[in-house]
C-alpha positions as CSV (number, residue, x, y, z in Angstrom):
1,X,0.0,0.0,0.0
2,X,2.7,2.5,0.9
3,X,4.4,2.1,-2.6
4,X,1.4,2.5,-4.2
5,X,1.2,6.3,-2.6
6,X,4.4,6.9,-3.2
7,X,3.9,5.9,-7.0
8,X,0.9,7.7,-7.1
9,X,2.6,10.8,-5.9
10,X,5.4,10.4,-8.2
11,X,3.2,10.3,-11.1
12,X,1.3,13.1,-10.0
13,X,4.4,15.2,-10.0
14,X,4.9,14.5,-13.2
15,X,1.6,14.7,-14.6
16,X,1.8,18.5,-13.6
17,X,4.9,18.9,-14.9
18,X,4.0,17.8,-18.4
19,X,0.7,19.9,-18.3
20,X,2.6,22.6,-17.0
21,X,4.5,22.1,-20.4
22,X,1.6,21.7,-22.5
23,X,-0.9,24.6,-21.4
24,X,2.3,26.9,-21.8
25,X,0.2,30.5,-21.2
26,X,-2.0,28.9,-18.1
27,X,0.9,27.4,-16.4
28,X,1.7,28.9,-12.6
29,X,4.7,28.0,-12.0
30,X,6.9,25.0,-11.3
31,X,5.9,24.5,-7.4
32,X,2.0,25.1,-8.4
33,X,2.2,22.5,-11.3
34,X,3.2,19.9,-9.2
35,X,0.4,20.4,-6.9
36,X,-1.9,20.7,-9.7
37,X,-0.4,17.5,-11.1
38,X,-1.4,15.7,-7.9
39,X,-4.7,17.1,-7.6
40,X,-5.3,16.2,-11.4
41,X,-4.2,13.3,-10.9
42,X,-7.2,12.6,-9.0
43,X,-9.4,14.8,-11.3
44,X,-8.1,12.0,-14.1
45,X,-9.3,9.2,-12.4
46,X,-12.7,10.8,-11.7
47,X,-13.0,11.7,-15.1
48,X,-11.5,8.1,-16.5
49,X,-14.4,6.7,-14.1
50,X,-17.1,8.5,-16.1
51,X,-16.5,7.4,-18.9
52,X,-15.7,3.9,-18.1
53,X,-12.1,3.4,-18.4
54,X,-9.8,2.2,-16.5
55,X,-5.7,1.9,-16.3
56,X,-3.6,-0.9,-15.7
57,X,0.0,-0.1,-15.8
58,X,2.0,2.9,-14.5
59,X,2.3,4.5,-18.4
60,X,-1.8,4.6,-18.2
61,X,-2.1,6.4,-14.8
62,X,0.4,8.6,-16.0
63,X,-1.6,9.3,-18.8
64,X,-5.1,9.9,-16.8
65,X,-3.4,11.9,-14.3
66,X,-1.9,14.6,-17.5
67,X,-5.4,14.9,-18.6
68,X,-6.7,15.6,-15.3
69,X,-4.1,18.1,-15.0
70,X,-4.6,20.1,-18.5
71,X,-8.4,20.1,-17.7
72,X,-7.6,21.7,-14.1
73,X,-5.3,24.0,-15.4
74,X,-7.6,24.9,-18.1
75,X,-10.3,25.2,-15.9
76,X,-8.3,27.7,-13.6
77,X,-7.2,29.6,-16.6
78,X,-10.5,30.3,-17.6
79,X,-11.7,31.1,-13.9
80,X,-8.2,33.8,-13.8
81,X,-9.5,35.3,-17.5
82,X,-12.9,35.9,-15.9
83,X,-11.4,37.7,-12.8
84,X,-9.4,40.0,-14.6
């Protein structure tokens, strides 16, 4: 059980790095991606849920957990535009 945290933290980390990368303009920084990486992490498996899929090797959560990071940071990015 404890690897499977430390895994899952791991590929959170780089989940928000990568969408860091990818949403270039909505991006806050390296410390904030990483915390948006874990958080979409969760937001990816949530969202992989929905829609009935489901990941079975460490490339696929890595995979769900970028999604759910680029939708959170595009989601934030949108909610900052509105603000000001």
């Amino acid at each position: 059980m404890g690897l499977g945290i430390l895994w899952s933290i791991i590929i959170g980390i780089l989940a928000g790095a990568i969408a860091g990368w990818l949403m270039k303009g909505s991006g806050f920084g390296w410390l904030m991606n990483l915390v948006v990486g874990l958080v979409g992490s969760v937001l990816g498996g949530w969202i992989y849920g929905l829609l009935g899929f489901s990941t079975s090797s460490i490339l696929g959560a890595l995979v769900m957990s970028v999604i759910g990071a680029v939708v959170l940071l595009w989601v934030v990015s949108l909610i900052n535009k509105k603000r000001g």
